[in-house]
Backbone as JSON, one array per atom type, in Angstrom:
{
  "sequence": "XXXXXXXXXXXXXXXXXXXXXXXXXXXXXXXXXXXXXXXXXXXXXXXXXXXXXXXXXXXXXXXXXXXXXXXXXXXXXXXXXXXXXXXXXXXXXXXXXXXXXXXXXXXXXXXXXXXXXXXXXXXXXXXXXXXXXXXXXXXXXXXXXXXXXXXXXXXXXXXXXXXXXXXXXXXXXXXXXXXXXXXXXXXXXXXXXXXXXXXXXXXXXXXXXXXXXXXXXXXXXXXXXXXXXXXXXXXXXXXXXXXXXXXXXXXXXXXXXXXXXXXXXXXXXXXXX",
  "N": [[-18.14, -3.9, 8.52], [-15.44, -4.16, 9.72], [-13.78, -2.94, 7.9], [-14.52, -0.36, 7.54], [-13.99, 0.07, 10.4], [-11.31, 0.37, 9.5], [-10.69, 2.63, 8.41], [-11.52, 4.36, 9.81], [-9.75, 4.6, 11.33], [-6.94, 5.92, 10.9], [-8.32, 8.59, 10.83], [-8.52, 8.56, 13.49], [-5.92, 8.44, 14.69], [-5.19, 11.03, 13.55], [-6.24, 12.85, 14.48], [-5.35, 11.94, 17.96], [-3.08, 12.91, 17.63], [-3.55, 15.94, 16.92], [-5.67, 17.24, 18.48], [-4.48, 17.15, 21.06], [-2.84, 19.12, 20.28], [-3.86, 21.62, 19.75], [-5.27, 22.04, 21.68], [-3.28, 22.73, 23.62], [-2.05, 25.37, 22.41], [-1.34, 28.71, 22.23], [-3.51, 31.79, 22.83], [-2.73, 34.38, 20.88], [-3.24, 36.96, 21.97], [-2.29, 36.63, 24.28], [0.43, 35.95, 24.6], [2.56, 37.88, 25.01], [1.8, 38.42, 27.61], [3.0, 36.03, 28.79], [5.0, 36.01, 27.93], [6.7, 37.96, 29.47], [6.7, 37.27, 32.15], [8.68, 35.56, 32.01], [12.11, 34.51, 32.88], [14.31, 37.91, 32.43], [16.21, 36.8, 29.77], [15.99, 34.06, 29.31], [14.59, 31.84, 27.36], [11.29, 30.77, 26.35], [10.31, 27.5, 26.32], [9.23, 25.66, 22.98], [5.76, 25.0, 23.44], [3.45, 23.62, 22.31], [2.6, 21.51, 19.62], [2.7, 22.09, 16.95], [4.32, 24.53, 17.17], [6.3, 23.03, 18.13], [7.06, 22.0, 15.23], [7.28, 23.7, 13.72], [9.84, 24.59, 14.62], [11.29, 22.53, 13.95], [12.06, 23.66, 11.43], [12.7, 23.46, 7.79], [13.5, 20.81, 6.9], [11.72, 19.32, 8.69], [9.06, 20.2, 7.62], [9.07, 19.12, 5.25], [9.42, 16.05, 6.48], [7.01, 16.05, 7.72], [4.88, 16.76, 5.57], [5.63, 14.36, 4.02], [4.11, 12.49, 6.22], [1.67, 13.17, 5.62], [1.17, 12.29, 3.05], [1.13, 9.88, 3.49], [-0.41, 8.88, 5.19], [-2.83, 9.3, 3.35], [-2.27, 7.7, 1.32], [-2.52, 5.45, 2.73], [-5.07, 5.03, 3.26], [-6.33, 5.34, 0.63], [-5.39, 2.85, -0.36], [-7.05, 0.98, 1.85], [-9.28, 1.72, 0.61], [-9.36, 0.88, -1.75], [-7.73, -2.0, -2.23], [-9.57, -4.57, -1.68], [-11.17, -7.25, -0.9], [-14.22, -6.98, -2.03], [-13.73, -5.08, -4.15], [-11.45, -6.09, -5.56], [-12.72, -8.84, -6.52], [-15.61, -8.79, -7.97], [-18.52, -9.43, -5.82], [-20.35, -12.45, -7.09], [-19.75, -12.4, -9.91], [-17.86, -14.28, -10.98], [-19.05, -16.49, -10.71], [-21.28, -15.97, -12.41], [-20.13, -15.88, -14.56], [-19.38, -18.42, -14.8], [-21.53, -20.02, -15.13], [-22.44, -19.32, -17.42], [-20.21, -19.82, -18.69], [-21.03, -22.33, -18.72], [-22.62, -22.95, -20.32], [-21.73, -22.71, -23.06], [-21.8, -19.99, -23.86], [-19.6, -18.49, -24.37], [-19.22, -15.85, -25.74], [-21.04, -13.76, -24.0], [-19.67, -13.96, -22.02], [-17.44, -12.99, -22.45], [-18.35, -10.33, -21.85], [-20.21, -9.77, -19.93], [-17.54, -9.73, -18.18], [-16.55, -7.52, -18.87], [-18.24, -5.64, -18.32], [-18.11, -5.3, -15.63], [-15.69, -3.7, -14.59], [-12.53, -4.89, -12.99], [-10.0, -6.53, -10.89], [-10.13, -9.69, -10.91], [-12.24, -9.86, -13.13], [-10.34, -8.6, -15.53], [-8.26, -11.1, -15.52], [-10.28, -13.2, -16.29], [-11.11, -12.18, -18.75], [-8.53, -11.74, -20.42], [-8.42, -14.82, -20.49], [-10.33, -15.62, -21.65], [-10.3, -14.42, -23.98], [-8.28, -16.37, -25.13], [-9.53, -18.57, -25.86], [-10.06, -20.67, -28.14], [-7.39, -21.73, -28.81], [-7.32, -23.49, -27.26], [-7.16, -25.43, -23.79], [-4.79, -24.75, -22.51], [-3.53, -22.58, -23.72], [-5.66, -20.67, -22.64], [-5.39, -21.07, -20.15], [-2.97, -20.53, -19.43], [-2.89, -17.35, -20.44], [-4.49, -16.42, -18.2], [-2.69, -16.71, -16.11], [-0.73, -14.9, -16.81], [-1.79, -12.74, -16.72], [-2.48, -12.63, -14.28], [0.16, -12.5, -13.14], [0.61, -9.58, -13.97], [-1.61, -8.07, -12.99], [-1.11, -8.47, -9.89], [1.74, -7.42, -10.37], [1.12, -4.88, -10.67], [-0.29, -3.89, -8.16], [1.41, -4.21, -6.24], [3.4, -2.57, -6.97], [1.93, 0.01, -6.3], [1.49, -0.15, -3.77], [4.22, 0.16, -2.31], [5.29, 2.62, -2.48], [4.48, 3.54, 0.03], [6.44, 1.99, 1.49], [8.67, 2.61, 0.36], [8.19, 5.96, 1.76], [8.42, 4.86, 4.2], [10.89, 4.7, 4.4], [12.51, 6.73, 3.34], [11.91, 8.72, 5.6], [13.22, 8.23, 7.81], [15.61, 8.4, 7.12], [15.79, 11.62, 6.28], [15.32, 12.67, 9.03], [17.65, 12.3, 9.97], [19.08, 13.41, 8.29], [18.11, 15.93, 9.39], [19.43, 15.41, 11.98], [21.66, 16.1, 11.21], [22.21, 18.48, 10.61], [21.38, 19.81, 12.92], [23.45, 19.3, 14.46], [25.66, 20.44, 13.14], [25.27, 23.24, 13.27], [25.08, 23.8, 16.3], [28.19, 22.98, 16.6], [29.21, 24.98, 15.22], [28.47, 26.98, 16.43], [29.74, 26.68, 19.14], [32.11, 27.58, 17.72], [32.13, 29.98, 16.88], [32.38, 31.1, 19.15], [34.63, 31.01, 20.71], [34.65, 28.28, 21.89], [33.51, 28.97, 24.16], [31.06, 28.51, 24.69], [27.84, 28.85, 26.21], [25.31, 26.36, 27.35], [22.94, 26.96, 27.19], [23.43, 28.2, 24.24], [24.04, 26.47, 22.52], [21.69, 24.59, 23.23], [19.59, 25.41, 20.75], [20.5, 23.79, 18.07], [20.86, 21.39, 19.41], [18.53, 20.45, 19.97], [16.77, 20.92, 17.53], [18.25, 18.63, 16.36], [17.36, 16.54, 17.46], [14.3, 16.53, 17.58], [13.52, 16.36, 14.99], [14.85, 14.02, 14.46], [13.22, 12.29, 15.9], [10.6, 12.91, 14.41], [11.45, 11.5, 11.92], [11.37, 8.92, 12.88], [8.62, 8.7, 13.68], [7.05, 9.14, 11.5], [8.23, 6.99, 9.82], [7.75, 4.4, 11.46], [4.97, 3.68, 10.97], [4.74, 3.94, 8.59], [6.01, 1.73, 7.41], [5.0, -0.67, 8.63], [2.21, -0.5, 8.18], [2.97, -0.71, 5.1], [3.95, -3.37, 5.36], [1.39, -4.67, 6.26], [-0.53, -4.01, 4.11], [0.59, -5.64, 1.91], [1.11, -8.09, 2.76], [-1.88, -8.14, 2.14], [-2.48, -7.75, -0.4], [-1.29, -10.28, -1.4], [-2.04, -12.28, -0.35], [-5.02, -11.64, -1.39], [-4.51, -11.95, -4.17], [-3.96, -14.7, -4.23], [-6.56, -15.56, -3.79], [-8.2, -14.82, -5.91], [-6.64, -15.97, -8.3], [-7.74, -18.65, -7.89], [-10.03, -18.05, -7.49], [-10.39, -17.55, -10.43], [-9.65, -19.86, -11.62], [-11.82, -21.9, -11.07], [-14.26, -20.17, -12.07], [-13.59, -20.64, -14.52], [-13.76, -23.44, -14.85], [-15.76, -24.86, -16.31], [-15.37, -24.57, -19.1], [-12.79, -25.65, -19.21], [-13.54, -28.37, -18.48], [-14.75, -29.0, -20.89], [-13.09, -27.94, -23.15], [-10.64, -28.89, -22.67], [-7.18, -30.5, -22.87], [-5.93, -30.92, -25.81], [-4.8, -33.58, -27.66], [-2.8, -35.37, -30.1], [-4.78, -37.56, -32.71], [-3.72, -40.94, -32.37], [-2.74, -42.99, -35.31], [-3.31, -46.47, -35.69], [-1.06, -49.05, -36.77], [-1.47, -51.39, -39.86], [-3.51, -53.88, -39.35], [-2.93, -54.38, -36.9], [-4.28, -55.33, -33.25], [-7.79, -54.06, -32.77], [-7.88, -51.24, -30.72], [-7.9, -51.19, -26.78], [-9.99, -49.93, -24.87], [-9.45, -47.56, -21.94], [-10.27, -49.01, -19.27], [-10.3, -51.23, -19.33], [-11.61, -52.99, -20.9], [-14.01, -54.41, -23.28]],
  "CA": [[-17.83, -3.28, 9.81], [-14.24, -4.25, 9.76], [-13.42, -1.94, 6.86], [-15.35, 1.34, 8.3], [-13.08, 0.6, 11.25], [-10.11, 0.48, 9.21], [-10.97, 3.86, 7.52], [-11.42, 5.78, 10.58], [-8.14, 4.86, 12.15], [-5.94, 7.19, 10.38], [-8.71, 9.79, 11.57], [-8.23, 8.59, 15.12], [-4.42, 8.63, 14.81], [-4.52, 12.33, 13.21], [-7.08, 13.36, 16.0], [-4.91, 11.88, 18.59], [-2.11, 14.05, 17.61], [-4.11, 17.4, 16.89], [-6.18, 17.89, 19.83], [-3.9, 17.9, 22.46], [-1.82, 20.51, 20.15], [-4.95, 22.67, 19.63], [-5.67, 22.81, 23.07], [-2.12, 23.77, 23.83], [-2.13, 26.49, 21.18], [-1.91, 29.62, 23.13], [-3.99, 32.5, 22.62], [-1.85, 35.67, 20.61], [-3.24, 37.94, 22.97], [-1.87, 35.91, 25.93], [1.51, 35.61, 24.19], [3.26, 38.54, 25.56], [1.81, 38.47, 28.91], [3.65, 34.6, 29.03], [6.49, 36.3, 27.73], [6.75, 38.92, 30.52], [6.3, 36.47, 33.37], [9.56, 34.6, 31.83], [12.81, 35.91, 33.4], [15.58, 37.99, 31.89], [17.8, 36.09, 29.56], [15.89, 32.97, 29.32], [13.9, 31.52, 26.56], [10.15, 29.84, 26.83], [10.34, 26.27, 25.45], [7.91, 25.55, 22.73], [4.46, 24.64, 24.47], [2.63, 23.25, 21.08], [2.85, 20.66, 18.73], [2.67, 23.36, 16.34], [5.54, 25.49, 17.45], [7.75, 21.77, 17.37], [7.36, 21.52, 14.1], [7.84, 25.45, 13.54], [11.17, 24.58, 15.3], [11.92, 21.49, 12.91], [12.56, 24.03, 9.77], [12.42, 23.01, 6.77], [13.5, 19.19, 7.45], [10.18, 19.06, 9.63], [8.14, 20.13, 7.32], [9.08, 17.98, 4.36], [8.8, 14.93, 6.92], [4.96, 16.06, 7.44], [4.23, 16.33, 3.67], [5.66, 12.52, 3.56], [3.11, 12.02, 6.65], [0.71, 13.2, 4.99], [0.95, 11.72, 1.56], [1.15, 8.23, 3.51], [-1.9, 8.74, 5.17], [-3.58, 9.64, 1.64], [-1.71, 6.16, 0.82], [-3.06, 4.05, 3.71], [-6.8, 5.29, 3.39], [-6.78, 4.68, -0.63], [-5.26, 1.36, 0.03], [-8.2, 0.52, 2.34], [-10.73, 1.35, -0.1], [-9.14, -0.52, -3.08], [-7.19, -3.36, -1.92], [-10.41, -5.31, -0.4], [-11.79, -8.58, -1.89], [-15.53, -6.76, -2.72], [-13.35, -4.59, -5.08], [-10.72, -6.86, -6.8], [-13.63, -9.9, -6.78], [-16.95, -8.39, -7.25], [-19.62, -10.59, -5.57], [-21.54, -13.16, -8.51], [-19.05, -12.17, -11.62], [-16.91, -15.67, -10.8], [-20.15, -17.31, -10.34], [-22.27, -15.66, -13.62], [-19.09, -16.61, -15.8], [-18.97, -20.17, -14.89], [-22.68, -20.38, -15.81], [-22.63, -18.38, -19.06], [-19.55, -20.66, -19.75], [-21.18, -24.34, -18.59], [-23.74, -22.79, -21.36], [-21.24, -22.47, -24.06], [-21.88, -18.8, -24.25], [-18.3, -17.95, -24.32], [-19.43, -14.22, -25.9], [-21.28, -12.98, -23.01], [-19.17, -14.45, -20.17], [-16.36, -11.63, -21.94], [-19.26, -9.6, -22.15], [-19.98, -9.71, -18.28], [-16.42, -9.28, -17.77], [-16.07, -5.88, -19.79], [-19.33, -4.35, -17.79], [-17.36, -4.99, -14.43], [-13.78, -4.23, -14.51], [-12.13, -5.53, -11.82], [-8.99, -7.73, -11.06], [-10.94, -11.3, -11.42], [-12.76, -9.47, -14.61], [-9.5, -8.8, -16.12], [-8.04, -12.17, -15.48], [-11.16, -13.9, -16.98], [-11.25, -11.35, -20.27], [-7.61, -12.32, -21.24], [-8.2, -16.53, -20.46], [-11.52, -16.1, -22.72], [-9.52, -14.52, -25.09], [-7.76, -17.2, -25.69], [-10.4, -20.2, -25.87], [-9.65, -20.96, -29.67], [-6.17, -21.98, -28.6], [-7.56, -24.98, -25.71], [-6.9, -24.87, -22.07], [-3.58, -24.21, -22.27], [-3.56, -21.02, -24.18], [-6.36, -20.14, -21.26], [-4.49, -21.39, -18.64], [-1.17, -19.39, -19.44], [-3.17, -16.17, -20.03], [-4.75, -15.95, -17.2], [-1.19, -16.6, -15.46], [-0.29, -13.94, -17.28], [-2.75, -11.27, -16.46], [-2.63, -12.38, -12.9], [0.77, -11.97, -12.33], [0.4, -8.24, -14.36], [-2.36, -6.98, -11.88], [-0.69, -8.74, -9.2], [2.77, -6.42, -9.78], [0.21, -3.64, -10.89], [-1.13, -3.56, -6.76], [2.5, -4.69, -5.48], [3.88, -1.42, -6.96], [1.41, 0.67, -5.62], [1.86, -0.72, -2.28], [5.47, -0.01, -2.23], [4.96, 3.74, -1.84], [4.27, 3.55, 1.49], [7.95, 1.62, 1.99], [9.73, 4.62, 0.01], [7.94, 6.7, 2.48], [9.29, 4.54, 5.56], [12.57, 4.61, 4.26], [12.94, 8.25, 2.97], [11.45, 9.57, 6.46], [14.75, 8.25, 8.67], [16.79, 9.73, 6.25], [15.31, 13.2, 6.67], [15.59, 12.64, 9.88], [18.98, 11.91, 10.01], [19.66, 14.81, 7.9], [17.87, 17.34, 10.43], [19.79, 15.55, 12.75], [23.15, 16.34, 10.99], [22.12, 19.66, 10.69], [21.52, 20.66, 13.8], [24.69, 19.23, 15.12], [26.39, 21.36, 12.66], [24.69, 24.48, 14.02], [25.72, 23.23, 17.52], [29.14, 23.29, 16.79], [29.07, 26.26, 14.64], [28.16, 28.14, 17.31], [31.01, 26.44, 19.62], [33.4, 27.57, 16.69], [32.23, 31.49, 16.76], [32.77, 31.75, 20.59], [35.75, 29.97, 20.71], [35.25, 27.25, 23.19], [32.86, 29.7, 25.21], [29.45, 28.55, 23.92], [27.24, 28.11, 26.81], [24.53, 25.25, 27.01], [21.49, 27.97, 26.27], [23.72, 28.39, 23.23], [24.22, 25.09, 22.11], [20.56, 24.0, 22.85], [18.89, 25.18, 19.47], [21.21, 23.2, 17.59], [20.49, 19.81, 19.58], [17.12, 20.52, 20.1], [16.79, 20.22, 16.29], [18.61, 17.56, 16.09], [16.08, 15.93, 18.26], [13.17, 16.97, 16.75], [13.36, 16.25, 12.97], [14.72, 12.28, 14.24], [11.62, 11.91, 16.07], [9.76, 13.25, 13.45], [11.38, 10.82, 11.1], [10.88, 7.49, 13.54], [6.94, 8.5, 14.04], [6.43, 8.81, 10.31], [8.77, 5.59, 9.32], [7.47, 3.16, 11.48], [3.53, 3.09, 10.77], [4.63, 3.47, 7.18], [6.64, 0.07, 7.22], [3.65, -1.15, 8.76], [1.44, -0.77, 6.95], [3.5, -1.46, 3.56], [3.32, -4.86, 5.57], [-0.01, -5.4, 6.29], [-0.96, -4.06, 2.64], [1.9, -6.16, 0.95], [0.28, -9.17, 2.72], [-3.32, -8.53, 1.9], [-2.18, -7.83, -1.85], [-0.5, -11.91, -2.02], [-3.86, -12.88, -0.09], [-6.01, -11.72, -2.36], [-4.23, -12.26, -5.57], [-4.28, -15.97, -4.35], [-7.86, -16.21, -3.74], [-8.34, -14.71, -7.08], [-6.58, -16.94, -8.49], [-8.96, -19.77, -7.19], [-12.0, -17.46, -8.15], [-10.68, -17.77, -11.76], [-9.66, -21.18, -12.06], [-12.88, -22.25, -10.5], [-15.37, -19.51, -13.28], [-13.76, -21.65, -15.92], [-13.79, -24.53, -15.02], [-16.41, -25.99, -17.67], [-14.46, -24.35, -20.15], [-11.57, -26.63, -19.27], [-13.7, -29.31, -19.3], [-15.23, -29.05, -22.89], [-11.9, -28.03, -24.02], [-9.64, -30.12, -22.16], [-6.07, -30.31, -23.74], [-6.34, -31.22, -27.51], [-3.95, -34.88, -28.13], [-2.94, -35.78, -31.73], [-5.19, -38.78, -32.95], [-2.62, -41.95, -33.25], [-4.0, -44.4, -36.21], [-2.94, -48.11, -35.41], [-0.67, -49.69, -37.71], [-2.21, -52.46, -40.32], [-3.15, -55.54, -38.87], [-2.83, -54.22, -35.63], [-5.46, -55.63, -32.89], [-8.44, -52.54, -32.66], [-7.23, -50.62, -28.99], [-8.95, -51.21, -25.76], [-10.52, -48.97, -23.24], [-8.95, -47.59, -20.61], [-10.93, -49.75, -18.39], [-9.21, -53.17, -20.42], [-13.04, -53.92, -21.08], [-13.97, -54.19, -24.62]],
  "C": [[-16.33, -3.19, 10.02], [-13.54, -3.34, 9.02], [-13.49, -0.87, 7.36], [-14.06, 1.05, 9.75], [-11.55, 0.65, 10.98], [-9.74, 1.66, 8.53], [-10.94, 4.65, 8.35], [-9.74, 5.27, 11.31], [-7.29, 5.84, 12.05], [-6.43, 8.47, 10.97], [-8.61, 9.91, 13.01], [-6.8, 9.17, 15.53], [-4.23, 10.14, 14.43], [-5.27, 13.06, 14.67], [-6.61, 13.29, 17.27], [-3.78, 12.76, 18.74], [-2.21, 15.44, 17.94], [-4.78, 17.8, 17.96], [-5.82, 18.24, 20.82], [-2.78, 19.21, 21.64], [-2.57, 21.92, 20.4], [-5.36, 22.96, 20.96], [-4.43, 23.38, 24.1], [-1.58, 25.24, 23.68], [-2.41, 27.82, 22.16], [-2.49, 31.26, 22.13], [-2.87, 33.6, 21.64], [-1.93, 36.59, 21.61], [-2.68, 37.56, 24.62], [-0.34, 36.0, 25.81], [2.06, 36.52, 24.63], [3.45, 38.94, 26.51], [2.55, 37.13, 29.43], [4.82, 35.39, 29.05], [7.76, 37.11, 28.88], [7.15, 38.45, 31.84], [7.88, 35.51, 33.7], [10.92, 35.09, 32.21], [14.03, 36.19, 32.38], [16.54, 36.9, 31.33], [17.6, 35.02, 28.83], [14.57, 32.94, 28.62], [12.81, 30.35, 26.65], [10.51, 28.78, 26.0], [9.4, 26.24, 24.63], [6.61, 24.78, 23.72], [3.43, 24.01, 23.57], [3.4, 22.64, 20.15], [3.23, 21.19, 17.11], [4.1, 24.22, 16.01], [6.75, 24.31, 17.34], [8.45, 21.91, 16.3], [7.63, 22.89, 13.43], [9.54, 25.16, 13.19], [12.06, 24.1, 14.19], [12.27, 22.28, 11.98], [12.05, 23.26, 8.66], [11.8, 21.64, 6.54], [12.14, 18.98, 7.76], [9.42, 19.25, 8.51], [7.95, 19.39, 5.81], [8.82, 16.26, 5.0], [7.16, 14.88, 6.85], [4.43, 16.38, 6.26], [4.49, 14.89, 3.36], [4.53, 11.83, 4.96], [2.24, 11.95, 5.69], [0.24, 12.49, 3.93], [0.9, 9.6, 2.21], [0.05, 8.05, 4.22], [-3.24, 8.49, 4.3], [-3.32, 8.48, 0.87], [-2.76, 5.27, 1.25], [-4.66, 4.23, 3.22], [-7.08, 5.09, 1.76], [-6.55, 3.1, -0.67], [-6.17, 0.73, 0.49], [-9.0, 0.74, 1.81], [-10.12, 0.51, -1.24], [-8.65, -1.33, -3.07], [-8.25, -4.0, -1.14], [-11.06, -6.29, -1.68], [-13.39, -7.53, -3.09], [-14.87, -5.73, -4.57], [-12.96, -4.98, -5.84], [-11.6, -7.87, -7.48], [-14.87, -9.36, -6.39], [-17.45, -9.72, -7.25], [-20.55, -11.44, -6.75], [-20.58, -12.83, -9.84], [-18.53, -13.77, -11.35], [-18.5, -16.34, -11.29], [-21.07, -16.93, -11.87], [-21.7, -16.53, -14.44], [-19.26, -17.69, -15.98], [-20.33, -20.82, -15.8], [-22.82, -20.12, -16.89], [-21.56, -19.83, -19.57], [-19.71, -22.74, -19.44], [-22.27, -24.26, -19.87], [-23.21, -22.82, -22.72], [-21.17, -21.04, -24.41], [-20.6, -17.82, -24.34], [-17.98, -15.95, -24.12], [-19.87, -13.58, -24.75], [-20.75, -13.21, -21.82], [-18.19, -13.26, -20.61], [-17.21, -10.21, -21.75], [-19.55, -8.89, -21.02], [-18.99, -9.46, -17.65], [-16.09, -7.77, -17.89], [-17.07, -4.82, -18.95], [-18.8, -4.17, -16.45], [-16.21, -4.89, -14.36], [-13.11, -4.41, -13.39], [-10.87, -6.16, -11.95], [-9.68, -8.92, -11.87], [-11.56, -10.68, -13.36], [-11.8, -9.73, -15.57], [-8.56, -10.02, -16.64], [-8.78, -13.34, -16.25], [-11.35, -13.5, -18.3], [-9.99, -11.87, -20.7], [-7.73, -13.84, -21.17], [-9.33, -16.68, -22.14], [-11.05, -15.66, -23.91], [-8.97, -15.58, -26.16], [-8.24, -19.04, -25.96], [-10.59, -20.57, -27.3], [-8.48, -21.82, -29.71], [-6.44, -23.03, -27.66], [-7.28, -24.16, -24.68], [-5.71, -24.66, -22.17], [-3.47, -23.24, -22.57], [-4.26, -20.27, -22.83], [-5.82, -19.64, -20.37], [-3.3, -20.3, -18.34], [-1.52, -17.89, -19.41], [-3.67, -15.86, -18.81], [-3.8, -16.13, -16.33], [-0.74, -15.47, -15.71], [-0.79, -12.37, -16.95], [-3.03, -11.33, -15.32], [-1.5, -11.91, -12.39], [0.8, -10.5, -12.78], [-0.29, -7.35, -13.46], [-1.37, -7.21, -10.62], [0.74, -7.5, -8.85], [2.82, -4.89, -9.85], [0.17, -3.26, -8.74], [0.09, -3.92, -6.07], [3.18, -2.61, -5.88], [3.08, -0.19, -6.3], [1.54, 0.59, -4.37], [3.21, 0.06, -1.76], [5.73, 1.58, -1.88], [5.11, 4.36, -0.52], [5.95, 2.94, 1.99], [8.8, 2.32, 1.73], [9.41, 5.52, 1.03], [9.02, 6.07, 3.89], [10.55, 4.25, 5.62], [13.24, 6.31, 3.69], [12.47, 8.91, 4.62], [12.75, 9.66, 7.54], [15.82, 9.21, 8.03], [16.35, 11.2, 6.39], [15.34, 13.62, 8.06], [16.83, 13.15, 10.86], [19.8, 12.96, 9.27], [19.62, 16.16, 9.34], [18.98, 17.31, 11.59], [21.52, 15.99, 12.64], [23.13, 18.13, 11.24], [22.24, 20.9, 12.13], [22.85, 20.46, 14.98], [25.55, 20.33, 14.62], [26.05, 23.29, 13.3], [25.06, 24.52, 15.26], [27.04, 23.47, 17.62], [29.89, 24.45, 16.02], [29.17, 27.49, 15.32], [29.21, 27.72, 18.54], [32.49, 27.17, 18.62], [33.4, 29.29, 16.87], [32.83, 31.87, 18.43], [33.6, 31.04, 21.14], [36.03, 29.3, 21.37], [34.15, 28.28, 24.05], [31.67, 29.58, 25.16], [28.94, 27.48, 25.59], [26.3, 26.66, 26.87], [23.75, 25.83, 26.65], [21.96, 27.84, 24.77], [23.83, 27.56, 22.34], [22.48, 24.52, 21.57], [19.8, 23.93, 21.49], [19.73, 23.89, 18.94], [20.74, 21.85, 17.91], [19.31, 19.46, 19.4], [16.57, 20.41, 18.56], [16.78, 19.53, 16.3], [17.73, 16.64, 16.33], [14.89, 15.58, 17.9], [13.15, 16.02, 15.48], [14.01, 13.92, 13.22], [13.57, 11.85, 14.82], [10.47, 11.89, 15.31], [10.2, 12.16, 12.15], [10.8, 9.64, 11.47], [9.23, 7.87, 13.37], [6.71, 8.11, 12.62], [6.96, 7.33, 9.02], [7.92, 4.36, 9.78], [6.06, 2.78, 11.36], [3.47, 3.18, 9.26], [5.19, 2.22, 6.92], [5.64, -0.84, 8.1], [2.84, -1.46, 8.5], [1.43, -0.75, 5.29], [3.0, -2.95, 3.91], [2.43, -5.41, 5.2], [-0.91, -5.07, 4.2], [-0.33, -5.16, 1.81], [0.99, -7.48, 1.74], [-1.32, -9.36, 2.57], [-3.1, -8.45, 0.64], [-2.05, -9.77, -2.14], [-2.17, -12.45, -1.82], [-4.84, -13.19, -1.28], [-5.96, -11.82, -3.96], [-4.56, -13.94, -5.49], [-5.93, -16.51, -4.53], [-8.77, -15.57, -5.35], [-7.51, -15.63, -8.55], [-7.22, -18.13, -9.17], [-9.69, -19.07, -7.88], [-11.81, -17.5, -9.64], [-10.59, -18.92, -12.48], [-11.4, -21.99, -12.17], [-14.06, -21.48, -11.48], [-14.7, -20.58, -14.09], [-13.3, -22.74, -16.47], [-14.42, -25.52, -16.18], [-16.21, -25.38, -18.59], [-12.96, -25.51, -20.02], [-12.31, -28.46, -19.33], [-14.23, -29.81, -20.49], [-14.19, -29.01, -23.77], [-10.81, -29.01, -24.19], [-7.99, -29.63, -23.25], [-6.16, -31.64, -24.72], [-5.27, -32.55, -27.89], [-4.42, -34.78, -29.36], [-3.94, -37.37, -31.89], [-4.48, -39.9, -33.45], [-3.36, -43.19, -33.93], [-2.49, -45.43, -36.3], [-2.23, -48.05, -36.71], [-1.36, -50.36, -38.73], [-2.18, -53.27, -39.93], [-3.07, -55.42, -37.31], [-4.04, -54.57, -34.9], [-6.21, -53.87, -32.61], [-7.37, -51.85, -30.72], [-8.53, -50.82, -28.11], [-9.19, -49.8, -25.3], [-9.99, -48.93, -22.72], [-8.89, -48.78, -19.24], [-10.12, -51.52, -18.67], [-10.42, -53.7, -20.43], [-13.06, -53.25, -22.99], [-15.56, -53.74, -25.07]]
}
């Protein structure tokens, strides 16, 4: 349930945007009777969400291709960053049994039919069960932190996005200053405020348009970037824990030290004989 409502959000958030533009959206055939109504001289403001981003140029519409693509981020993120995916349900749990059985072969066996994080993690440890628990131990260190900066880089996407979107921003907004005083420069000092406005009114635009699409992408880099550590940790755990009775059958391997001559036999741990 928690998931499904983390999947429609993005559709709420685009829906919240679009509907009140679409019902703004004026007719074509209405458009010149508005125009008519408007007096000598003086120019209608846009009236649509639509016509904003018209306004924005170019700028604008390279910010809403980096919306977009971070939406297309967030909503793959929420289907593949989730425990049922990285840790399918019963693989931890088969393994451990296959390997309290000795069956070493079909625990990689079971690994290879589900691929998964945990899968992967458990296919390189079993790899290395010839070598003791240590060999184990270190691969699966090894292949955790690999997925681990596998699903960290993917993540990170979304933070290029919330850091490239200000900047585009910040361009539009250079831009339309320059246009602003561009047009102060042709009428030498005579440039009304009508005349001026495009220019700021840009400016305006295209930084708003960068802040909206920056800050729910550094957002949710966050919240992804901390469910990534999450669930690498509890995977982790879910692999220590499958092979376990592999570590204890194997255990780590000591040289056998033979007593001197003459030496008394060695006790027990216990100091019982």
């Amino acid at each position: 349930m928690k998931n499904a409502l983390l999947l429609t959000l993005p559709l709420l958030l685009f829906l919240a945007f679009t509907v009140p533009a679409l019902a703004q959206w004026q007719d074509p055939g209405q458009a010149p009777a508005a125009a008519s109504n408007t007096p000598t001289g003086q120019q209608s403001s846009p009236q649509s969400f639509w016509e904003i981003l018209k306004a924005s140029g170019v700028v604008g519409l390279l910010i809403l291709l980096l919306s977009i693509v971070g939406v297309a981020l967030a909503i793959e993120h929420l289907m593949t960053i989730r425990a049922r995916v990285l840790m399918p349900e019963g693989l931890g749990d088969e393994v451990r049994c296959l390997l309290a059985e000795g069956n070493v072969a079909a625990a990689e066996e079971r690994c290879r039919r589900q691929p998964s994080f945990l899968a992967f993690v458990l296919a390189a440890g079993l790899a290395e069960v010839e070598g003791g628990w240590s060999a184990v131990e270190k691969a699966m260190e090894d292949a955790t932190a690999d997925q681990s900066a596998r699903l960290l880089r993917k993540v990170e996407y979304l933070s290029v996005i919330g850091n490239i979107a200000p900047m585009l921003g910040l361009l539009g907004t250079v831009i339309g200053m320059v246009l602003a005083f561009h047009e102060v420069a042709d009428t030498q000092g005579a440039a009304r405020a009508a005349d001026l406005a495009e220019g700021i009114y840009l400016a305006l635009v295209t930084t708003v348009e960068g802040l909206v699409v920056a800050i729910p992408a550094l957002g949710a880099f966050a919240v992804f970037r901390n469910r990534v550590d999450q669930l690498v940790a509890e995977t982790a755990y879910a692999a220590g824990h499958a092979t376990g009775p592999l570590k204890r059958r194997t255990g780590t391997r000591r040289p056998v030290e033979t007593p001197p001559p003459g030496a008394p036999p060695a006790l027990p741990r216990g100091g019982c004989r």
